[in-house]
gemmi code that builds the backbone of each chain (N, CA, C; Angstrom):
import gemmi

chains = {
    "A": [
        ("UNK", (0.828, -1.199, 0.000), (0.000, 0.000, 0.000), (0.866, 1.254, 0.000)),
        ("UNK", (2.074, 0.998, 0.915), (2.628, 2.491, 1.038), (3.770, 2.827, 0.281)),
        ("UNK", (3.705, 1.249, -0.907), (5.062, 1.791, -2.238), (3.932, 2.263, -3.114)),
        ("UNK", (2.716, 2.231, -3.334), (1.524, 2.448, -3.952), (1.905, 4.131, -4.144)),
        ("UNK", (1.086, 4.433, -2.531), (1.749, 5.877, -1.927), (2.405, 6.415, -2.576)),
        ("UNK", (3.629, 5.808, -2.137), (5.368, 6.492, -2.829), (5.567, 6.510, -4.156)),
        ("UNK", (4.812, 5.946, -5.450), (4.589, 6.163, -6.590), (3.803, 7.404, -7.044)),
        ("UNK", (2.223, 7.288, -6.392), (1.660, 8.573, -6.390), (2.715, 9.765, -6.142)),
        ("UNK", (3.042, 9.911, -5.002), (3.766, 11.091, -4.573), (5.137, 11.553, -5.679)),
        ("UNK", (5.356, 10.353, -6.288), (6.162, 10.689, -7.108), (5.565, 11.030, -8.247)),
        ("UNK", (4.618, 10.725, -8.555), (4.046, 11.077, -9.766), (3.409, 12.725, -9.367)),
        ("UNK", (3.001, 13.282, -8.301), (2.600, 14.484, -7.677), (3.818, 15.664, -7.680)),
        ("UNK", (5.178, 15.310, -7.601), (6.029, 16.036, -7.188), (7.180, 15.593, -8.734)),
        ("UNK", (6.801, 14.704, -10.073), (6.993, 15.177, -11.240), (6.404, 16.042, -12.085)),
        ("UNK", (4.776, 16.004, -11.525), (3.950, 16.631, -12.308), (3.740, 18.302, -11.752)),
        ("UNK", (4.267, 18.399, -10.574), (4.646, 19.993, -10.230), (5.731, 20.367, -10.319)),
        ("UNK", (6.820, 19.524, -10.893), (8.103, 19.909, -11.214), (7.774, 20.062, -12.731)),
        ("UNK", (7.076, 19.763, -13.290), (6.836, 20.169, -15.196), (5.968, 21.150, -15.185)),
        ("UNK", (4.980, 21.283, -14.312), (3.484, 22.077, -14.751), (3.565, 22.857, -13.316)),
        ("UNK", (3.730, 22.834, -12.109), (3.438, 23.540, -10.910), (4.250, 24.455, -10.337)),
        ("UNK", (3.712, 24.932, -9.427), (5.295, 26.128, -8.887), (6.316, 25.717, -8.334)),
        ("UNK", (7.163, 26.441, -8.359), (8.150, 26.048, -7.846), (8.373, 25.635, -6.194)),
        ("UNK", (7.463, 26.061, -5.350), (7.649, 25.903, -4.253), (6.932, 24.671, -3.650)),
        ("UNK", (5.902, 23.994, -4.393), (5.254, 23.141, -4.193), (6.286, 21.978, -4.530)),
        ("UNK", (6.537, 22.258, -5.844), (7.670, 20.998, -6.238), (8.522, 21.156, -5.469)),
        ("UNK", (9.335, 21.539, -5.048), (10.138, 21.740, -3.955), (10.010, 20.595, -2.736)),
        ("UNK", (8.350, 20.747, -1.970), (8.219, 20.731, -0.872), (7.788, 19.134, -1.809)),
        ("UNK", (7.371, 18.594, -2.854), (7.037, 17.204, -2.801), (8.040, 16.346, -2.885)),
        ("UNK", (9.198, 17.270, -4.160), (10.250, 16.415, -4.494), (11.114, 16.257, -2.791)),
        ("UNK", (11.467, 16.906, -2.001), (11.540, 16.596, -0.659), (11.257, 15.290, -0.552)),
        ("UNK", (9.669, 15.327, 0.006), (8.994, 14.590, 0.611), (8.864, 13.142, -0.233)),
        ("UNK", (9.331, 13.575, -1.587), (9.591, 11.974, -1.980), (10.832, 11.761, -2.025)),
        ("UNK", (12.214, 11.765, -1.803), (13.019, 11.924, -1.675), (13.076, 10.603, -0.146)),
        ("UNK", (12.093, 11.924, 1.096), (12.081, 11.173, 2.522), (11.868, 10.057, 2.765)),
        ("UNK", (10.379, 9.722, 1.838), (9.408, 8.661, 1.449), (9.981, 7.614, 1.079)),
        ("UNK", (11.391, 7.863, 0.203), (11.739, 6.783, -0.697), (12.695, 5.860, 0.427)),
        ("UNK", (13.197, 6.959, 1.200), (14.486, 6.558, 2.080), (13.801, 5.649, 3.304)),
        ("UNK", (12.867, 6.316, 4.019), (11.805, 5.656, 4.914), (11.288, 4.237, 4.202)),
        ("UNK", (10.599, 3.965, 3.727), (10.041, 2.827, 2.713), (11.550, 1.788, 2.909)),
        ("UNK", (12.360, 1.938, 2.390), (13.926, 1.709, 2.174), (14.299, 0.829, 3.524)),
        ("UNK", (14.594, 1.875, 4.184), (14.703, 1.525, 5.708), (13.872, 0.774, 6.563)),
        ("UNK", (12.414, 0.763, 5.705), (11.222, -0.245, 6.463), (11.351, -1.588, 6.505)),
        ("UNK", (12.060, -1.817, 4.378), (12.214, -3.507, 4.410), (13.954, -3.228, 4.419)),
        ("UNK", (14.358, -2.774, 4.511), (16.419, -3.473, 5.202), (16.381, -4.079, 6.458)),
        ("UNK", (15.767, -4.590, 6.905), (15.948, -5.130, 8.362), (16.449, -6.371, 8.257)),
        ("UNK", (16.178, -7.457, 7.071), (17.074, -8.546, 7.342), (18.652, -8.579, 7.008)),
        ("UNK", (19.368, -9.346, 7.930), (20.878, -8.854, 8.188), (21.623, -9.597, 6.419)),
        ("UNK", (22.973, -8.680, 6.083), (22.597, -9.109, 4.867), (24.292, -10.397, 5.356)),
        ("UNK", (24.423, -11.220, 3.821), (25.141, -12.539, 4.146), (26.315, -12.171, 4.059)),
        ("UNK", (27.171, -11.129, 4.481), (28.099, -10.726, 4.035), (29.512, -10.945, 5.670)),
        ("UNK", (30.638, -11.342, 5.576), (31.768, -11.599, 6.265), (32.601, -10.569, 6.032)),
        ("UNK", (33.166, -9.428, 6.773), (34.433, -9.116, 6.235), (35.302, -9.366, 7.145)),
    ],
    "B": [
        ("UNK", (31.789, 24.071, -24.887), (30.393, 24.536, -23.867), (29.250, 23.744, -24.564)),
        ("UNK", (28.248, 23.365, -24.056), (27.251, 23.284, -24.870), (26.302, 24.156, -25.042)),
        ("UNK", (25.735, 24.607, -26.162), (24.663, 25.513, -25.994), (23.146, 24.607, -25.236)),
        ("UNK", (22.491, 25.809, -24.713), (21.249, 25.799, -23.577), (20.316, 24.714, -24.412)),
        ("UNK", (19.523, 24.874, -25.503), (19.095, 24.094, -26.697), (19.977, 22.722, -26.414)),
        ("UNK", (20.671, 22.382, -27.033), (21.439, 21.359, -27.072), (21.444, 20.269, -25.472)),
        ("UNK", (21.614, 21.394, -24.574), (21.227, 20.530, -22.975), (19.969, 20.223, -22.694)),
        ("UNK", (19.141, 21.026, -23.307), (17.987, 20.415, -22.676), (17.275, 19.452, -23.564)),
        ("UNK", (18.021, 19.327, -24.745), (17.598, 18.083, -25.711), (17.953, 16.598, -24.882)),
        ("UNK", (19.401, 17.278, -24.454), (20.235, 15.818, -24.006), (18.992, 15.317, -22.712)),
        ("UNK", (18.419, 16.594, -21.941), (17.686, 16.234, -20.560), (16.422, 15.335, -20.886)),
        ("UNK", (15.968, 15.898, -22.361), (14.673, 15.219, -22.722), (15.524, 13.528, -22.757)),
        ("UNK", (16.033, 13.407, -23.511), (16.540, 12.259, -24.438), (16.837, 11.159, -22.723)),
        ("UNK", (17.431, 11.625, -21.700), (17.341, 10.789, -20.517), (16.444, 11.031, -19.912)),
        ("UNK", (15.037, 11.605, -19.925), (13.963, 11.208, -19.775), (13.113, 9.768, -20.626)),
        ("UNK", (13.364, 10.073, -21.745), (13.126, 8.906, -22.368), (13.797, 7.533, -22.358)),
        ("UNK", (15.201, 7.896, -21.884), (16.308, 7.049, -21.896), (15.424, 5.788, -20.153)),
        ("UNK", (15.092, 7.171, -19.362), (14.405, 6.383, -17.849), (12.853, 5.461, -17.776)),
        ("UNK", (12.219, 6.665, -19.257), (10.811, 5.780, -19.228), (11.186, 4.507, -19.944)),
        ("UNK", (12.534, 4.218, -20.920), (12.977, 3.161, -21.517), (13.016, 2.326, -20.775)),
        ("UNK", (13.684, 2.132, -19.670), (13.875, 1.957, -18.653), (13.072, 0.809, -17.282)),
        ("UNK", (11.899, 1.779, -16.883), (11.016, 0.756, -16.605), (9.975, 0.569, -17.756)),
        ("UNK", (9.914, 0.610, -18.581), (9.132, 0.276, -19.953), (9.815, -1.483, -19.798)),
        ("UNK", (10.811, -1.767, -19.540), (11.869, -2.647, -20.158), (11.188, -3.885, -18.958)),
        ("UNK", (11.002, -2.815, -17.795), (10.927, -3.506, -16.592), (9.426, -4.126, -16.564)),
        ("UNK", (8.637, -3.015, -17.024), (6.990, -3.892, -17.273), (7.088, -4.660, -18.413)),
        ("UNK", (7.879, -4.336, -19.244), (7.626, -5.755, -20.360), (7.847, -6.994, -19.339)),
        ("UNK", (8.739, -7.018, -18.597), (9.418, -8.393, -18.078), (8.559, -8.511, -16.933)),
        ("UNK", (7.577, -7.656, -16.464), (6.426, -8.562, -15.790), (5.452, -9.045, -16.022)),
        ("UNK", (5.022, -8.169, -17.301), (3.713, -8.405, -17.622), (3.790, -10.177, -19.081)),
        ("UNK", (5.311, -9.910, -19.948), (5.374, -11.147, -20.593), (5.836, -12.573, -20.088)),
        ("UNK", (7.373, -11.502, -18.549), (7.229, -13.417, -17.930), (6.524, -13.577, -17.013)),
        ("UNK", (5.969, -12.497, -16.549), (5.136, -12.700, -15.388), (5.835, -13.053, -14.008)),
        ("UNK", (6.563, -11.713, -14.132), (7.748, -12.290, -12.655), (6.999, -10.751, -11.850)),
        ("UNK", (6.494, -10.725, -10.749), (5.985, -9.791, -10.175), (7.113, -8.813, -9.337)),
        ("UNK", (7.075, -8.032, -9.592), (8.438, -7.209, -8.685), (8.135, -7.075, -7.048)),
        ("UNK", (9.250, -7.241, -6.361), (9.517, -7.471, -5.047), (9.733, -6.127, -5.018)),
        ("UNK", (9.533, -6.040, -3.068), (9.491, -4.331, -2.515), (10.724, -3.850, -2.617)),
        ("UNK", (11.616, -4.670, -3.059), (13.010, -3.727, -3.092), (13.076, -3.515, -4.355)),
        ("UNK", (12.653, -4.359, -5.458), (12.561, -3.757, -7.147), (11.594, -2.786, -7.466)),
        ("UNK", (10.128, -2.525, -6.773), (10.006, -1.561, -6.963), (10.394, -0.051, -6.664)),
        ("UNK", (10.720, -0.136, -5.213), (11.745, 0.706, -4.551), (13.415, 0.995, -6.127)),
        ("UNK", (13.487, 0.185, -6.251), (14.082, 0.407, -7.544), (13.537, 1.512, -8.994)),
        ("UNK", (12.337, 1.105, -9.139), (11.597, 1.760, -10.002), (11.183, 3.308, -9.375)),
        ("UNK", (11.134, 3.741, -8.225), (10.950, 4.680, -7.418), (12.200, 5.388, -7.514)),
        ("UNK", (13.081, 4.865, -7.283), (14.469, 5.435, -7.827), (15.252, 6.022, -8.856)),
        ("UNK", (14.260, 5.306, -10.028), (14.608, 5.944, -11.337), (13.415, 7.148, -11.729)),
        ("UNK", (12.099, 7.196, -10.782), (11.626, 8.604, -11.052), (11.997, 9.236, -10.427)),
        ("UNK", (12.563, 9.357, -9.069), (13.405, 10.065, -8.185), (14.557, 10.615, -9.501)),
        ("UNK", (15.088, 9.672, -10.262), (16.438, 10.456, -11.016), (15.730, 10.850, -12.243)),
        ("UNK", (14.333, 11.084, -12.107), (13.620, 11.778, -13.350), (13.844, 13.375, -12.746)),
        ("UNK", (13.305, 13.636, -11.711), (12.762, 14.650, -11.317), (13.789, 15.556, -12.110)),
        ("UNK", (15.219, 15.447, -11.437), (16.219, 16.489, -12.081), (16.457, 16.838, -14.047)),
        ("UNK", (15.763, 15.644, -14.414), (15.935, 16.116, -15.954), (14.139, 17.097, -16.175)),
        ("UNK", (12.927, 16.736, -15.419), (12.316, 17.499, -15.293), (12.473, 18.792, -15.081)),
        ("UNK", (13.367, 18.700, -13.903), (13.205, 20.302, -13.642), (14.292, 21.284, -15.195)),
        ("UNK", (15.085, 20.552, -15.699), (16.245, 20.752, -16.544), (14.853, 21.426, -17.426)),
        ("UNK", (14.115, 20.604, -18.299), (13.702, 20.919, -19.515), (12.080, 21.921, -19.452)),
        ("UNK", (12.105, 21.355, -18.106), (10.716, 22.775, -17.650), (10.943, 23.920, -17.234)),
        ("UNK", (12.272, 24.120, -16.601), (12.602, 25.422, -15.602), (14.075, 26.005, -16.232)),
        ("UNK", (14.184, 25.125, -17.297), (15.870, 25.578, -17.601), (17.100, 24.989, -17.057)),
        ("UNK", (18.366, 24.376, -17.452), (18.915, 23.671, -17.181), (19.607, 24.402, -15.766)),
        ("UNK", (19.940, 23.702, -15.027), (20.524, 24.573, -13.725), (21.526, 23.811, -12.764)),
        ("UNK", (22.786, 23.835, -12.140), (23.608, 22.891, -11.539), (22.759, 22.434, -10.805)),
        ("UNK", (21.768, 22.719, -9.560), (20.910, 22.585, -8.646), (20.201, 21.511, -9.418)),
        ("UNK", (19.838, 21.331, -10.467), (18.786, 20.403, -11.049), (19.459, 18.869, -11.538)),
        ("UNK", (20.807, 18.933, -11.535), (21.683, 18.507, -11.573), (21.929, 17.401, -9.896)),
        ("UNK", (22.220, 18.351, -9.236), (22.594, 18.240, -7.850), (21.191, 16.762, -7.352)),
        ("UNK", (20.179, 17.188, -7.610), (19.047, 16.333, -7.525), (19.226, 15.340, -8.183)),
        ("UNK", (19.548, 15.148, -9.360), (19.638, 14.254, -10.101), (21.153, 13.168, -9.735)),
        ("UNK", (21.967, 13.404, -8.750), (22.883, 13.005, -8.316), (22.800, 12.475, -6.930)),
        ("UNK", (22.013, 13.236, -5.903), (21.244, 12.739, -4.793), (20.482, 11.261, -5.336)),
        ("UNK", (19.364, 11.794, -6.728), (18.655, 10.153, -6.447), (19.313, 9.051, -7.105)),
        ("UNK", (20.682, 9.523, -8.004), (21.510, 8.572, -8.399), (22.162, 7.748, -7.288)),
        ("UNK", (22.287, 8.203, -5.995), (23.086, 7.955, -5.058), (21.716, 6.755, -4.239)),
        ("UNK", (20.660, 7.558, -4.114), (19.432, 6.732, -3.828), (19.263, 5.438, -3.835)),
        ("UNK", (19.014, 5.950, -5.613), (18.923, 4.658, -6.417), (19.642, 3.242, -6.362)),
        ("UNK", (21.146, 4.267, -6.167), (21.925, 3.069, -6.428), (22.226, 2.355, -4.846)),
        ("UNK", (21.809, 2.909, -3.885), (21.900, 2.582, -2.380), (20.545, 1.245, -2.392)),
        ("UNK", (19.686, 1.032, -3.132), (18.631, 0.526, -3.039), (19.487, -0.833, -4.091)),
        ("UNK", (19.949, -0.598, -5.047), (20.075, -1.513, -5.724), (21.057, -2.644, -5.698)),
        ("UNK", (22.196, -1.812, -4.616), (23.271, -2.483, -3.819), (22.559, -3.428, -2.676)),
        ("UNK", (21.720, -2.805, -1.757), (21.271, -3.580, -1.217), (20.535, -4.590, -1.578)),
        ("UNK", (19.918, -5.067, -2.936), (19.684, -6.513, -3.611), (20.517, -7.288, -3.768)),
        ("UNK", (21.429, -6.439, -4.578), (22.728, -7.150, -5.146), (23.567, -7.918, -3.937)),
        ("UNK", (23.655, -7.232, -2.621), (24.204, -8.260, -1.519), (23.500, -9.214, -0.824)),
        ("UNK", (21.953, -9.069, -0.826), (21.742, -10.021, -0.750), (21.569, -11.277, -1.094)),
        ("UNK", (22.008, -10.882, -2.533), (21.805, -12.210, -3.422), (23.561, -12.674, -3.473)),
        ("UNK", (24.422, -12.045, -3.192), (25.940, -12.195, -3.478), (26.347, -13.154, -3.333)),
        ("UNK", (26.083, -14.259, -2.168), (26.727, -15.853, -1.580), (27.022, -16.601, -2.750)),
        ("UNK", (28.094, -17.034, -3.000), (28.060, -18.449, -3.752), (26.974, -19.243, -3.830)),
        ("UNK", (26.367, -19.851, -4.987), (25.559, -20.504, -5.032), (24.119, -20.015, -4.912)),
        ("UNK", (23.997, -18.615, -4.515), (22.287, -17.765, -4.249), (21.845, -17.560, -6.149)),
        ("UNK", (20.667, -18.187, -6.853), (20.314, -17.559, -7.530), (20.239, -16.588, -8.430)),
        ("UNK", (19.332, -15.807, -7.282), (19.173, -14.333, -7.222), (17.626, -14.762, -7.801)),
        ("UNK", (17.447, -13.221, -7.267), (15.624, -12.884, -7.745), (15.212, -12.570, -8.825)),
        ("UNK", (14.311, -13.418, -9.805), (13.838, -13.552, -11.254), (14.859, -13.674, -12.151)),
        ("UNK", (14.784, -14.030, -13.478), (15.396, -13.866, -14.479), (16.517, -13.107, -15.346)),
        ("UNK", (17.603, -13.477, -15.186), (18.479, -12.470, -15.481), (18.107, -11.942, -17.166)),
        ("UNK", (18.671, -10.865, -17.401), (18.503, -9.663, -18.453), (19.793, -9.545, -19.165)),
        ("UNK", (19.798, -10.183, -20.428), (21.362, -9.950, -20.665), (22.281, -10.460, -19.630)),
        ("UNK", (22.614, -11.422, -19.269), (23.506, -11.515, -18.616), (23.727, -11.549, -16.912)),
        ("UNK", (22.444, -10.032, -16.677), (23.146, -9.878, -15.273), (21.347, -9.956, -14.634)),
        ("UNK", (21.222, -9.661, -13.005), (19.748, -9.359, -12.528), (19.263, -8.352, -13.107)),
        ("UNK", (18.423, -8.038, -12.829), (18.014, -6.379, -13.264), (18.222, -5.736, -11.982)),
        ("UNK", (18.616, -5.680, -11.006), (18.955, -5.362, -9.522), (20.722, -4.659, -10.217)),
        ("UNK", (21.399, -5.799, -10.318), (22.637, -5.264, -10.948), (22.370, -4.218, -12.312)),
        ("UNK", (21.586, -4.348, -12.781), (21.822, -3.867, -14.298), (21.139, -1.908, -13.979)),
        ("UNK", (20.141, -2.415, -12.728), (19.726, -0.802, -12.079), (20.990, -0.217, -11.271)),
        ("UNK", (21.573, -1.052, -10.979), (23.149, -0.443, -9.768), (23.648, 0.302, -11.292)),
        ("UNK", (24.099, -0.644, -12.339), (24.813, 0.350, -13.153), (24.517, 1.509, -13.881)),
        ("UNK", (22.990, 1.743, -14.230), (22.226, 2.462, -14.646), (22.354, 3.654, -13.627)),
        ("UNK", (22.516, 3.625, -12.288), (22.105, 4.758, -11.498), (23.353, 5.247, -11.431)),
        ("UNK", (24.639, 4.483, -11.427), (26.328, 5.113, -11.324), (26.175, 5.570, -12.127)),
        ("UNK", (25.712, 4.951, -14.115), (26.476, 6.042, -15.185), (25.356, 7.084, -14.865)),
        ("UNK", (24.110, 7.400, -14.289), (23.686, 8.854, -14.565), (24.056, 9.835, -13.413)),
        ("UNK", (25.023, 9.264, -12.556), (25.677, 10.196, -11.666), (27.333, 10.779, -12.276)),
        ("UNK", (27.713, 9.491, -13.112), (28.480, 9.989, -14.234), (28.251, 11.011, -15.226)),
        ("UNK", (26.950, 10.681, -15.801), (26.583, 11.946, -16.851), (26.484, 13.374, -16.273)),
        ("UNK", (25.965, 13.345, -15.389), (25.734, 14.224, -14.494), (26.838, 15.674, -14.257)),
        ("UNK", (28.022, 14.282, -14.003), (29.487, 15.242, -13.961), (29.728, 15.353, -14.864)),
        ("UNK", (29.035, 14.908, -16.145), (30.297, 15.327, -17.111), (29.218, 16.247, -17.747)),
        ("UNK", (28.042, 16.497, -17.744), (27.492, 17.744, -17.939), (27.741, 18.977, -17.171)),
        ("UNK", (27.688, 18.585, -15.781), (28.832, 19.838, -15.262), (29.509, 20.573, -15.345)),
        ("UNK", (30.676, 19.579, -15.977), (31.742, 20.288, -16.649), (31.265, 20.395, -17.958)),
        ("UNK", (30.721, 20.022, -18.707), (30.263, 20.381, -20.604), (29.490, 21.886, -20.658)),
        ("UNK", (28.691, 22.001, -19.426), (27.850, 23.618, -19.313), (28.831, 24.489, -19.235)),
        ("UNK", (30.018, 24.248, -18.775), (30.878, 25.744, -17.900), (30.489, 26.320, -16.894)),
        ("UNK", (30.548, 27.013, -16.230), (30.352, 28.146, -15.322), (29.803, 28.970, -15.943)),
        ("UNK", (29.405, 29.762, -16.609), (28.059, 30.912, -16.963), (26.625, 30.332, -16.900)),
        ("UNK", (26.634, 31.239, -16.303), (24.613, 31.221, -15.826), (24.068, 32.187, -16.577)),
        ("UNK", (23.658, 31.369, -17.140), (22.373, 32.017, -18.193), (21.514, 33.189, -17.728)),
        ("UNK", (20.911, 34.252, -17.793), (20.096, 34.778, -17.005), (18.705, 34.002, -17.168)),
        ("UNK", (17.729, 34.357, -16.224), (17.018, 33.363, -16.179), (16.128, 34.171, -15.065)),
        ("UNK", (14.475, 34.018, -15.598), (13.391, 34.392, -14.361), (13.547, 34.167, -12.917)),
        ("UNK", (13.174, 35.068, -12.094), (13.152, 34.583, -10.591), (12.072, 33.432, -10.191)),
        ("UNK", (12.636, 32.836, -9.262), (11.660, 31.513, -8.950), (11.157, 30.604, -9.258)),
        ("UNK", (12.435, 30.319, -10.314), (12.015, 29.065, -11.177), (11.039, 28.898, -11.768)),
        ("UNK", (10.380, 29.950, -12.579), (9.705, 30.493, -13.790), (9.518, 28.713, -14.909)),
        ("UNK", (8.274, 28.518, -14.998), (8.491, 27.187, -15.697), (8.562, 27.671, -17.283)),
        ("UNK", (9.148, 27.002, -18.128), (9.584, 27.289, -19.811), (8.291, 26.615, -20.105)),
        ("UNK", (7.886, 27.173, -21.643), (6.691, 26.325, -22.298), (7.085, 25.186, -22.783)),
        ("UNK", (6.665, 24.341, -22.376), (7.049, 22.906, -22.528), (6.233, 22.603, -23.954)),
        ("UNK", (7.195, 21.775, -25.374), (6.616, 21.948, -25.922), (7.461, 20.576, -26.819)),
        ("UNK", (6.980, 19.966, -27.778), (7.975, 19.286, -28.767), (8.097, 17.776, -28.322)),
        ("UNK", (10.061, 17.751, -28.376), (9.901, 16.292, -27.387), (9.992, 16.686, -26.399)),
        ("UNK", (10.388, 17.385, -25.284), (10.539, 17.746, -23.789), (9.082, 17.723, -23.274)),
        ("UNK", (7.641, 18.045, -23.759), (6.693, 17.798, -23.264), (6.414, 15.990, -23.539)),
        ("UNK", (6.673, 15.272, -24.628), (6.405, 13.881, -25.142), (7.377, 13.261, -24.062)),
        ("UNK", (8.467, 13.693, -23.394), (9.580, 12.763, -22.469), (8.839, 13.100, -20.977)),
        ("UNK", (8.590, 14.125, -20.713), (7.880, 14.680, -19.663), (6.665, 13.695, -19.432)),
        ("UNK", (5.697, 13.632, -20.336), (4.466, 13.244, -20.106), (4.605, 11.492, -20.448)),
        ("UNK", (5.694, 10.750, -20.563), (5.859, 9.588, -21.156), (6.310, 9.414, -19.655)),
        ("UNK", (7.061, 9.964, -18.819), (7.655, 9.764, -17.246), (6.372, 9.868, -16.578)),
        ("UNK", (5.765, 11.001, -16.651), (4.395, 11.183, -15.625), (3.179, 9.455, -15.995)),
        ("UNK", (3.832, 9.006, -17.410), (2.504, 7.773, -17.416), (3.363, 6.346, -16.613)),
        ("UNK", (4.645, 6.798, -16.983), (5.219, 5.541, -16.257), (4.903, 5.472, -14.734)),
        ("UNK", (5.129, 6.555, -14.317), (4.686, 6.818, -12.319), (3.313, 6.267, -12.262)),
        ("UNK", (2.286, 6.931, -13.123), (1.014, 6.618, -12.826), (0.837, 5.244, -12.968)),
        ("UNK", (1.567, 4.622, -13.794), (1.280, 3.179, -14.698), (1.628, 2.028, -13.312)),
        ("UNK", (3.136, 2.821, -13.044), (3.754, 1.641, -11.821), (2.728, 1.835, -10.555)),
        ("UNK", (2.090, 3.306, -10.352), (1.507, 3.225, -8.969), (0.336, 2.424, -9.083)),
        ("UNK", (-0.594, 2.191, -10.289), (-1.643, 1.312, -10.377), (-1.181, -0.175, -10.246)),
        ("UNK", (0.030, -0.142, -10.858), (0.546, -1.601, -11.004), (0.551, -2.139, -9.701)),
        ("UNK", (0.877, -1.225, -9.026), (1.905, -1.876, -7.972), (0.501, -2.115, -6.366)),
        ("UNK", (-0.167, -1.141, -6.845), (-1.687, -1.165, -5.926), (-2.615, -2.417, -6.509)),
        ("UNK", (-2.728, -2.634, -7.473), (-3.426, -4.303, -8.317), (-2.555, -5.412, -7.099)),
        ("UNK", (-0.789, -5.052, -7.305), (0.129, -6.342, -7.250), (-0.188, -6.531, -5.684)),
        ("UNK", (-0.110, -5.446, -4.739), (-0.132, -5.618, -3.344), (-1.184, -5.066, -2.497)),
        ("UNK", (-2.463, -4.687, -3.615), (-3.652, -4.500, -3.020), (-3.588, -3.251, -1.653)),
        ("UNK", (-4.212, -3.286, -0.399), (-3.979, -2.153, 0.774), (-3.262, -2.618, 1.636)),
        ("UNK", (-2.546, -3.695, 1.486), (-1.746, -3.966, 2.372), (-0.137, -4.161, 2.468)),
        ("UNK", (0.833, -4.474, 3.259), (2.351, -4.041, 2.983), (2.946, -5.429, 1.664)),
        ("UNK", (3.663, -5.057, 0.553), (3.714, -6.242, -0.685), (4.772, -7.106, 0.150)),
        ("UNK", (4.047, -8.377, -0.152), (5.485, -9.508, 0.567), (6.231, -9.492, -0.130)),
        ("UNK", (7.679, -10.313, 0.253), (8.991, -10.185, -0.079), (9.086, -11.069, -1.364)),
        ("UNK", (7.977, -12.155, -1.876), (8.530, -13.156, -3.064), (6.734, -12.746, -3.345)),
        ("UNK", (6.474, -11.595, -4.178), (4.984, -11.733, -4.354), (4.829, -12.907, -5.695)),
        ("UNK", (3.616, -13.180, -5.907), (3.175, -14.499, -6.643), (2.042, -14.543, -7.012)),
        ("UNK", (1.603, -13.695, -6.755), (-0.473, -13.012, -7.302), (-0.358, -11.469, -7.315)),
        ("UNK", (-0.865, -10.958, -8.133), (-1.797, -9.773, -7.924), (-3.208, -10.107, -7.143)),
        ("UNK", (-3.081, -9.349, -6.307), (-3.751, -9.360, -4.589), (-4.983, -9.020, -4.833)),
        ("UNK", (-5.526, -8.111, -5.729), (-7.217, -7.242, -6.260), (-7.344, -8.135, -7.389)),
        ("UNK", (-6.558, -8.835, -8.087), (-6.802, -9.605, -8.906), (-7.434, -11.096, -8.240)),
        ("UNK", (-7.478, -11.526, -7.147), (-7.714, -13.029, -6.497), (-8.913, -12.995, -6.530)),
    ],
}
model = gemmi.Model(1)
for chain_id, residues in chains.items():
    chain = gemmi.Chain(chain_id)
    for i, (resn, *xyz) in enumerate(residues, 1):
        res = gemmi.Residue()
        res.name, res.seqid = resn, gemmi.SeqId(i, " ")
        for name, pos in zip(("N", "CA", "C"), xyz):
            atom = gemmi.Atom()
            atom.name, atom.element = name, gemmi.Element(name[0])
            atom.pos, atom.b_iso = gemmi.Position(*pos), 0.0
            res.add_atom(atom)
        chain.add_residue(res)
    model.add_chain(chain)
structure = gemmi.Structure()
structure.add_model(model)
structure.setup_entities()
């Protein structure tokens, strides 16, 4: 549901970066930016197989 | 130097180069029917994340700042795509779906997101240092030609993956090996 979300929002904060003001795009491309990193950080929790 | 014209052709042309991109990626779900996992779409999220900056290039005028974005979600991107790639790394692991030419598409997005942090710099340096004059407040340009056709070909891919991806995992969080579309059962 909430990569669903994070598509919309990206599609919200391309489509005010072509057609909207500047300050709006601003404040979405942000917020998808946050979105993407959060989401990210939600599924990394399993430890990965790596030895050094 | 390159002239202003000439850059924002190149910005359209990796817009199209990104909707190529996951275009490549829904062919390979919808013909083998391999459903993308939350870290491949998180992948696909990554490459409109490294849209935004050729957006802002061919709507607002090319600008280092638009650039700068476009190097952040290269860095993103490719932070997301590393983390597949190690998990699949062990001797003897698979890896998740069908390789593409050769490699996963997990690897083949790691390299995709380095060279456009590559291009990136080397448009850097190809602009020079002169700043164009240019409206206050990021004044949007009339979008018109191919820069509106690359523009609006990115805005269907976002819309396309967010329906996709709401069919694949319905209202709830997508499991890790999905195997149905969830509104489809």
């Amino acid at each position: 549901m909430y990569l669903a979300a994070l598509f919309a929002l990206l599609f919200a904060a391309l489509a005010a970066a072509a057609f909207g003001p500047m300050r709006l795009a601003g404040l979405l491309i942000a917020a998808s930016f946050l979105a993407a990193v959060l989401v990210y950080l939600h599924h990394a929790t399993d430890p990965l197989p790596l030895s050094f | 130097m390159i002239s202003r014209s000439f850059e924002t052709t190149l910005n359209a042309l990796a817009l199209l180069a990104i909707s190529a991109v996951l275009g490549v990626a829904f062919l390979d779900q919808f013909a083998k029917g391999e459903l993308p996992c939350p870290l491949c779409l998180l992948q696909r999220a990554g490459f409109l994340l490294l849209a935004i900056g050729p957006v802002l290039n061919v709507a607002r005028g090319p600008r280092p700042a638009h650039y700068g974005v476009t190097i952040l979600a290269g860095l993103v991107g490719a932070g997301f795509a590393m983390r597949q790639v190690l998990l699949h790394i062990q001797p003897g692991d698979a890896g998740y779906g069908a390789p593409f030419l050769g490699l996963h598409f997990y690897t083949w997005a790691f390299v995709v997101f380095v060279v456009a942090i590559a291009a990136c710099a080397l448009m850097l340096v190809l602009r020079g240092s002169g700043e164009e004059p240019r409206a206050a407040g990021g004044a949007r340009l009339r979008l018109a030609g191919l820069p509106l056709v690359a523009v609006l070909l990115v805005l269907a891919m976002a819309a396309a993956n967010g329906a996709s991806t709401l069919i694949e995992c319905g209202f709830e969080a997508c499991p890790d090996n999905p195997t149905v579309y969830r509104l489809l059962q």
